[in-house]
C-alpha positions as CSV (number, residue, x, y, z in Angstrom):
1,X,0.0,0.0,0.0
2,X,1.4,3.1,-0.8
3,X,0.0,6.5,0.9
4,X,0.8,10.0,0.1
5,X,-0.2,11.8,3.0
6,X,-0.6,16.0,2.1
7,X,0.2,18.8,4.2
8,X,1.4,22.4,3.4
9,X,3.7,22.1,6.3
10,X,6.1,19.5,7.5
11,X,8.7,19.5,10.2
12,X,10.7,21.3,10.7
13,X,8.2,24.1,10.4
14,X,7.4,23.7,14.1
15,X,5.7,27.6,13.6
16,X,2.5,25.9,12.2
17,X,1.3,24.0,15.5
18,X,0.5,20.2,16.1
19,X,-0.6,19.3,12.3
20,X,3.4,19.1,11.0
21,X,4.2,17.0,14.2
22,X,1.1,14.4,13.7
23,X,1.5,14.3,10.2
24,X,5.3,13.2,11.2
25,X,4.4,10.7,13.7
26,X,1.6,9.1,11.7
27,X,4.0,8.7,8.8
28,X,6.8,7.4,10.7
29,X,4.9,5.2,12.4
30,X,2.7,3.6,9.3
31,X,6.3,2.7,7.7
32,X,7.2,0.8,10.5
33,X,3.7,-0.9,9.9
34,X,4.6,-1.7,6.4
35,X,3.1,0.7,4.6
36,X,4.5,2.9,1.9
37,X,4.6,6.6,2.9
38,X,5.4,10.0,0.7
39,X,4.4,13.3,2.1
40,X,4.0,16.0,-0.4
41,X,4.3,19.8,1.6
42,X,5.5,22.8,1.1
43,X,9.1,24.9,2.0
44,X,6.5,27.7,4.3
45,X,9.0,28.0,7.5
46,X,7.6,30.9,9.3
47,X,6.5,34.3,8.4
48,X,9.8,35.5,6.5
49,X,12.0,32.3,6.0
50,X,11.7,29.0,4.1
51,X,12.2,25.6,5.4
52,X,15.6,25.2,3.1
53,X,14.6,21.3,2.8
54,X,15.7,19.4,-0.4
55,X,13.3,19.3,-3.3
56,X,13.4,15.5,-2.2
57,X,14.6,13.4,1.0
58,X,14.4,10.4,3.0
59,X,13.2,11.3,6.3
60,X,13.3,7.8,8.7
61,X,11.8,5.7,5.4
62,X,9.6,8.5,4.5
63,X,9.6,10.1,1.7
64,X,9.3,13.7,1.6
65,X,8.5,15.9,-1.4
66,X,9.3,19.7,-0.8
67,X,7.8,21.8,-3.3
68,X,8.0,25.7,-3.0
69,X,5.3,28.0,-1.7
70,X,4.7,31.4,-3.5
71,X,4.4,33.6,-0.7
72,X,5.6,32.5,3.1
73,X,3.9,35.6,4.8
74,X,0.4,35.1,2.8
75,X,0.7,31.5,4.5
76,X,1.6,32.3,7.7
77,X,-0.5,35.2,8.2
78,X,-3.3,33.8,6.1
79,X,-3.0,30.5,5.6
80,X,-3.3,31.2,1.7
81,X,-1.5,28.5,0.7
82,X,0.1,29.4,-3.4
83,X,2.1,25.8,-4.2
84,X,3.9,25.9,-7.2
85,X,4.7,22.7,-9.1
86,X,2.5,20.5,-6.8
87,X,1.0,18.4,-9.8
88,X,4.5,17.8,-11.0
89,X,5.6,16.3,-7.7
90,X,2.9,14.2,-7.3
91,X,3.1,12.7,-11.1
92,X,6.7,11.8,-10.2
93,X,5.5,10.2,-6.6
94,X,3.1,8.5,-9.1
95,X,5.4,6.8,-11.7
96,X,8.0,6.0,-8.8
97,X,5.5,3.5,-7.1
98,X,1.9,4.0,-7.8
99,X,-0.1,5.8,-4.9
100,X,-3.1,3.7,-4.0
101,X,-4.6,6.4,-1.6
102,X,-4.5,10.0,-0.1
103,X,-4.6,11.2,3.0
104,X,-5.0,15.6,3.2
105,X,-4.2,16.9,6.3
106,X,-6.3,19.8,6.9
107,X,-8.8,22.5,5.3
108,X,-8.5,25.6,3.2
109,X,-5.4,25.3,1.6
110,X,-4.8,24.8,-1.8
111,X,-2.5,21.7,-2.1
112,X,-5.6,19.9,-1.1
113,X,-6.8,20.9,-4.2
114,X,-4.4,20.1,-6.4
115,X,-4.1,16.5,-5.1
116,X,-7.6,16.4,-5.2
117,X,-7.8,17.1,-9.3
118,X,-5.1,15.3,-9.5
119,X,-6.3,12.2,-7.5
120,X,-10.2,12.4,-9.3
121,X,-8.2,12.5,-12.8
122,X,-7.4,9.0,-11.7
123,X,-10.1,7.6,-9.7
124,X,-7.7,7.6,-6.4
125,X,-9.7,7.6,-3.1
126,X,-8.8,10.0,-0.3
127,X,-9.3,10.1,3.4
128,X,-9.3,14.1,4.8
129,X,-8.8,15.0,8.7
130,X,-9.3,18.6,9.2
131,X,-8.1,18.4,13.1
132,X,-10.3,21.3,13.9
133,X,-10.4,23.8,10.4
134,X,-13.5,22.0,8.9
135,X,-15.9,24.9,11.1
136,X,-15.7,28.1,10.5
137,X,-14.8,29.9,14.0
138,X,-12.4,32.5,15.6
139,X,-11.3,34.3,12.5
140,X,-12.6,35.8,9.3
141,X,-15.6,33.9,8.9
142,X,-16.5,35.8,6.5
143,X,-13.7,35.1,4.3
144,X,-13.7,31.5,5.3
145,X,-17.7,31.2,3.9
146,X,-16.4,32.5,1.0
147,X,-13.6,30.2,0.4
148,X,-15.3,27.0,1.3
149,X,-18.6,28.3,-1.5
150,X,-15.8,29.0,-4.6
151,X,-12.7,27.1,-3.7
152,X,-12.6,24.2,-1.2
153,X,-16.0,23.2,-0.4
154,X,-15.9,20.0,-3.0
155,X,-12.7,19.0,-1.0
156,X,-14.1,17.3,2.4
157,X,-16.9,16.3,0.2
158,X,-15.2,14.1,-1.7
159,X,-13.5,12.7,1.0
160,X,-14.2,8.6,1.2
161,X,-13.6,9.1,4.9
162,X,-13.5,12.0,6.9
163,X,-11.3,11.3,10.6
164,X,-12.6,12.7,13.4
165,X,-9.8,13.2,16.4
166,X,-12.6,13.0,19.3
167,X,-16.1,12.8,19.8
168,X,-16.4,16.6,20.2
169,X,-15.1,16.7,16.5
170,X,-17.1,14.2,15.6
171,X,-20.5,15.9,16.7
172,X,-19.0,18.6,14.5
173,X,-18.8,17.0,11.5
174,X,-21.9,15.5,11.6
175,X,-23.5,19.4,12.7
176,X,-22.2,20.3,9.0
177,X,-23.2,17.4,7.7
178,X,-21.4,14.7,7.3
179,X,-23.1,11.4,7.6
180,X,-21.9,9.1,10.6
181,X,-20.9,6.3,8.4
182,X,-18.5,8.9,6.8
183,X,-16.5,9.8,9.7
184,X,-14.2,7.5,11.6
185,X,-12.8,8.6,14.7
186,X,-9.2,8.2,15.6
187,X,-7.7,9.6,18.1
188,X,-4.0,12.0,16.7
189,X,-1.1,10.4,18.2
190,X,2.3,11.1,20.3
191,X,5.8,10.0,19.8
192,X,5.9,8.4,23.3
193,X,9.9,8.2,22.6
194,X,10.3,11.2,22.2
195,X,9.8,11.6,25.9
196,X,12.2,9.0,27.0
197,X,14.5,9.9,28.5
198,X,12.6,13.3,29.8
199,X,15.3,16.1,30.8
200,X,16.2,16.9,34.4
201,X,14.0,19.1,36.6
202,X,15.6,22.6,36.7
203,X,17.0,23.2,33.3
204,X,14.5,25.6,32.0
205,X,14.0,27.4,35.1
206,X,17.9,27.6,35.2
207,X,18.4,29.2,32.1
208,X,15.7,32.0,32.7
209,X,16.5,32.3,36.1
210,X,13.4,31.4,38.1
211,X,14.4,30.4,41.7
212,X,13.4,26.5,42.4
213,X,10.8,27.6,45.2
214,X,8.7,29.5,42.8
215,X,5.9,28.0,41.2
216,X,5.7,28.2,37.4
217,X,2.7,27.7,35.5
218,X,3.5,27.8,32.0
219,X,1.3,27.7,28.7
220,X,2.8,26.3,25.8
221,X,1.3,26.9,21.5
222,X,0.1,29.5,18.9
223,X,-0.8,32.4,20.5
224,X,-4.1,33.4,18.5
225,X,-7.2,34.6,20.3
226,X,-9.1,31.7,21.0
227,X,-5.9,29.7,23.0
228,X,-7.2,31.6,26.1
229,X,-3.9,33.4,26.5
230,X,-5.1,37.1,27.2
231,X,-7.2,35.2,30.0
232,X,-4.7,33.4,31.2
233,X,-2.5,36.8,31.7
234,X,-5.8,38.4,33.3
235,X,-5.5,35.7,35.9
236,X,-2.1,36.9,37.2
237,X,-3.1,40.7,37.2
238,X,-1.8,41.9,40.5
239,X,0.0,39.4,41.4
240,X,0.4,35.3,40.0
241,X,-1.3,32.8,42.3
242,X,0.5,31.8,45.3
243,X,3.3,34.0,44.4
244,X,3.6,32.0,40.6
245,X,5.5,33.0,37.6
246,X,3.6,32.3,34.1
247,X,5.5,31.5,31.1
248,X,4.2,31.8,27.8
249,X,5.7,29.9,25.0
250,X,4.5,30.1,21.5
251,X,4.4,32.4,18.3
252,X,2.5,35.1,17.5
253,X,-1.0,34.2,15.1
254,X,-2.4,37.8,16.5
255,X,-3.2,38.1,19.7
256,X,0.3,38.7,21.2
257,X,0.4,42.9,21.1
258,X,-2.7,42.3,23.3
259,X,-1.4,39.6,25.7
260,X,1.5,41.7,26.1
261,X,-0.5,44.6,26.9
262,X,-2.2,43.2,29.7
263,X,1.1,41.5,31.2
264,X,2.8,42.4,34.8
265,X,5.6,41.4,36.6
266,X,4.7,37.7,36.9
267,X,4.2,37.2,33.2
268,X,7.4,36.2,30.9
269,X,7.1,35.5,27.0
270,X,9.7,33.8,26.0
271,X,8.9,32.9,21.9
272,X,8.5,29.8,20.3
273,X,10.3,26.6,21.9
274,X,11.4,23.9,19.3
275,X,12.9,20.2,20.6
276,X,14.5,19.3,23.9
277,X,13.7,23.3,24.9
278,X,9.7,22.8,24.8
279,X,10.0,19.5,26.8
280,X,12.5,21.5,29.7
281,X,9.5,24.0,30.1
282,X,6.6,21.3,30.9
283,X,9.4,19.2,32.6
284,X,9.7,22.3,35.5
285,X,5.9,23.2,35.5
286,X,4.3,23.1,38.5
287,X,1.3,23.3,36.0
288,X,0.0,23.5,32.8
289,X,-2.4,25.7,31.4
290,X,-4.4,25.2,28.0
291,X,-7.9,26.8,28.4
292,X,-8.3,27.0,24.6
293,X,-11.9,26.7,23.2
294,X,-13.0,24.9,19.8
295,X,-10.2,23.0,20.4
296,X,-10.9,19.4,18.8
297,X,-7.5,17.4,20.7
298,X,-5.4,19.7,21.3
299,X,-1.8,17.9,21.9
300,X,-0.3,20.0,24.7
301,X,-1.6,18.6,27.5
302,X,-0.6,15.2,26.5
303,X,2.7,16.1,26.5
304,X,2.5,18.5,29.5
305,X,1.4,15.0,31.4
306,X,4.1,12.9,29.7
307,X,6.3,15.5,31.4
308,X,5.0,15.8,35.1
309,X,2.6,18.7,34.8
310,X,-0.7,18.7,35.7
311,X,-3.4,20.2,33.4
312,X,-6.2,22.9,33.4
313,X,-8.1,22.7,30.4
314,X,-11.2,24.5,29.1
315,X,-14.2,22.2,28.9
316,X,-16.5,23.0,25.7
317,X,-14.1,20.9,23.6
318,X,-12.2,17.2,22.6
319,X,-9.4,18.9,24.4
320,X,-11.2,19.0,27.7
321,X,-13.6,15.7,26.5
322,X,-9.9,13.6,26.6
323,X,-8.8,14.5,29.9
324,X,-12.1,14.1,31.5
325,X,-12.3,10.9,30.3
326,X,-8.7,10.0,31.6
327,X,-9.3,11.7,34.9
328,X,-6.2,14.0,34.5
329,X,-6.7,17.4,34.9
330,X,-9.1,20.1,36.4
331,X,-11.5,22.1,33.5
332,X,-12.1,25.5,33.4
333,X,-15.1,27.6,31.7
334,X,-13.2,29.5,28.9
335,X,-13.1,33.0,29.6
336,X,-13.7,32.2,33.0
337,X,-10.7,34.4,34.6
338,X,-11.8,34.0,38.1
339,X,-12.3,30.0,37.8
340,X,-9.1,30.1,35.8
341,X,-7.3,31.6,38.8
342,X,-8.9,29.2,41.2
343,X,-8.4,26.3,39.5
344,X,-4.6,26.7,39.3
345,X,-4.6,28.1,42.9
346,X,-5.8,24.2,43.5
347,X,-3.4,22.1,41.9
348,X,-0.5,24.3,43.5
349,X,-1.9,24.2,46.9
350,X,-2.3,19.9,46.2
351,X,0.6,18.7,44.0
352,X,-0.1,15.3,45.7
353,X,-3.5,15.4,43.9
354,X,-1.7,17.0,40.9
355,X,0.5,14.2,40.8
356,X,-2.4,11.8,41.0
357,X,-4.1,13.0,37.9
358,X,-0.8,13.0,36.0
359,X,-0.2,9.4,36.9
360,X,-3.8,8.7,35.1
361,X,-3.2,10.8,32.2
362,X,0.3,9.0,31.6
363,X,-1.7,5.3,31.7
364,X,-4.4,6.7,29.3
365,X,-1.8,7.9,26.7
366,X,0.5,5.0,26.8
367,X,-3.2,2.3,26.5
368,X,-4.5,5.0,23.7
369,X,-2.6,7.7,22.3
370,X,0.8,6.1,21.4
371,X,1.9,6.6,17.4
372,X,2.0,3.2,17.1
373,X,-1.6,2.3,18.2
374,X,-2.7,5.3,16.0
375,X,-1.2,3.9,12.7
376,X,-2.9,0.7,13.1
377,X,-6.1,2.3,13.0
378,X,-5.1,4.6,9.7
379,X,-4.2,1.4,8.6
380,X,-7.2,-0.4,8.5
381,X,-9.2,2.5,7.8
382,X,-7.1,3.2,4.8
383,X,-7.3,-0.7,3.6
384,X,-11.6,-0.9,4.2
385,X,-11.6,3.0,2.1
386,X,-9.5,1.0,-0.7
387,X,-11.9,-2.2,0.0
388,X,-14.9,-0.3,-0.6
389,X,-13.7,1.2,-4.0
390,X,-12.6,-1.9,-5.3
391,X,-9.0,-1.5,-5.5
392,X,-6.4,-4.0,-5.0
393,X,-3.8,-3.7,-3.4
394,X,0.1,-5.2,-3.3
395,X,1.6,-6.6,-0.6
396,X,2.9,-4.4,2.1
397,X,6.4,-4.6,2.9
398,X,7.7,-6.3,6.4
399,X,6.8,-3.9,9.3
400,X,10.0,-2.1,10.3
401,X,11.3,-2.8,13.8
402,X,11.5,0.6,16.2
403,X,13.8,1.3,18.7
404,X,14.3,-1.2,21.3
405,X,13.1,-4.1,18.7
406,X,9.2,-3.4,19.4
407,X,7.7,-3.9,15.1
């Protein structure tokens, strides 16, 4: 089987959020299944640079096709997508071993819909997960009604399979209209060894100087307007809860002249952490705040558990769904600056309690949310979508062995 999974960005273009790190994971992981993997993307880096990948390269069995984006700040600032040669690169993905299915990675962008003429033209399926940009919310709806009616609309349509990444987005796509049967939910992944081994408590603090007595709440992604992050800063007006210092980690998507506006003493932005860095920070958290709303998974608490912290979450979405279910956190109303407050007030005041829930979250990941387990499912999924339009398919090659010999 041979999959070529499509998304305008790809690591290392960590700027974009938690779509280039699933789609990476996912990949990885299906190769190790058996299963053929190219990624077609795009070199969008950031606002002003490019990614500098190779047109083409092997990335852990994967292969990766790089083809160049027209203009890096309408992307970023925009997420107008302008690919140039994208039907090119997938013709030669074609002739090198024929693609037997695609899966797009997201919503609104035009590489989806050049891989989807391009697919149509030869009667290739495709499975589509949007990971929350199939509504239209937060900003320019307008716009966004605009582009779905004259552009993208036919794109999730035509989708054999939409995935759905929790129940919350499932209820969503079914709210615009998308038949049960047609949505399968899975849940998006984490590279559990990427966490293994974690660093040492201390290093992060270290380096920005925070004493080891004071508690640090941190909040880690894109800092747009519905992440919660101006409420979060609200909460630690006159003064951070028991005497805390927040961190805020992540890039600006245009809310940051405002957070930074509204910020005092006990507030420190510190940018966007790549790598090791980004694990130091939730590895010294006292705790971790993600009170984002329409957030379908969100992968940040995940990780934040993976790395000791306990979690506040907001609760009208999968994010919140997830960590109820694993019993791992404490859920906030978002907007709710007062409850906010309180709710981190708590978990510092009872890190045995904190620790509790982090020990729960940690069992829930490693049962559910591990890459490996993830892949299986795309796997299957992607062999009943290829079932169901009557293609055959070759054999798979023999499942790669990971790290420490585990297939």
């Amino acid at each position: 089987m041979h999959v070529l999974q499509v998304t305008p960005y790809f690591p290392p273009t960590w700027a974009y959020g938690g779509i280039p790190r699933i789609v990476d994971g996912l990949s990885r992981a299906l190769v190790r299944l058996g299963v053929r993997v190219t990624v077609l993307t795009t070199d969008a880096f950031d606002g002003t640079r490019r990614s500098g990948a190779p047109r083409v390269r092997d990335h852990d069995g994967v292969r990766v096709i790089t083809v160049p984006n027209l203009s890096n700040r309408l992307a970023y600032r925009h997420q107008l997508f302008l690919p140039l040669g994208a039907r090119r690169a997938l013709a030669a993905a074609h002739r090198e071993a024929p693609v037997d299915l695609l899966h797009l990675h997201g919503h609104r962008h035009l590489l989806n819909n050049a891989a989807v003429a391009w697919a149509r033209r030869r009667d290739l399926p495709y499975v589509m997960t949007a990971n929350g940009t199939l509504d239209r919310h937060e900003r320019k709806v307008g716009a966004k009604l605009a582009w779905d009616l004259l552009v993208a609309g036919s794109v999730p349509r035509g989708a054999a399979r939409l995935v759905a990444v929790s129940a919350a987005d499932a209820a969503t796509h079914h709210r615009l209209g998308f038949p049960p049967e047609r949505v399968a939910r899975i849940p998006n992944g984490l590279d559990l060894a990427e966490f293994e081994p974690l660093p040492p408590r201390g290093v992060f603090r270290a380096r920005l100087g925070v004493p080891p007595d004071r508690p640090l709440v941190a909040y880690l992604g894109q800092v747009s307007p519905r992440k919660g992050v101006g409420h979060l800063v609200e909460a630690f007006a006159g003064g951070g809860p028991a005497g805390a210092l927040l961190v805020v980690a992540g890039n600006d998507m245009g809310a940051m002249a405002d957070a930074v506006s509204r910020a005092g003493p006990d507030v420190r932005f510190v940018g966007l952490l790549e790598g090791r860095q980004r694990l130091e920070l939730l590895a010294d958290a006292d705790v971790l705040v993600y009170a984002s709303t329409a957030e379908v998974f969100g992968l940040v608490p995940f990780e934040g558990l993976l790395c000791g912290a306990p979690v506040v979450v907001a609760d009208d979405c999968g994010c919140g769904e997830l960590i109820s279910e694993a019993g791992a956190g404490l859920l906030v109303r978002h907007g709710d600056v007062a409850g906010l407050r309180a709710r981190i007030e708590t978990l510092l005041a009872d890190p045995v309690a904190g620790r509790a829930m982090v020990r729960r979250g940690r069992r829930y990941i490693l049962e559910r949310l591990g890459f490996e387990r993830v892949a299986e499912q795309h796997r299957d999924l992607y062999r009943a979508v290829l079932a169901e339009a009557g293609r055959p398919v070759g054999e798979e090659a023999a499942p790669r062995r990971a790290a420490g010999g585990r297939p």
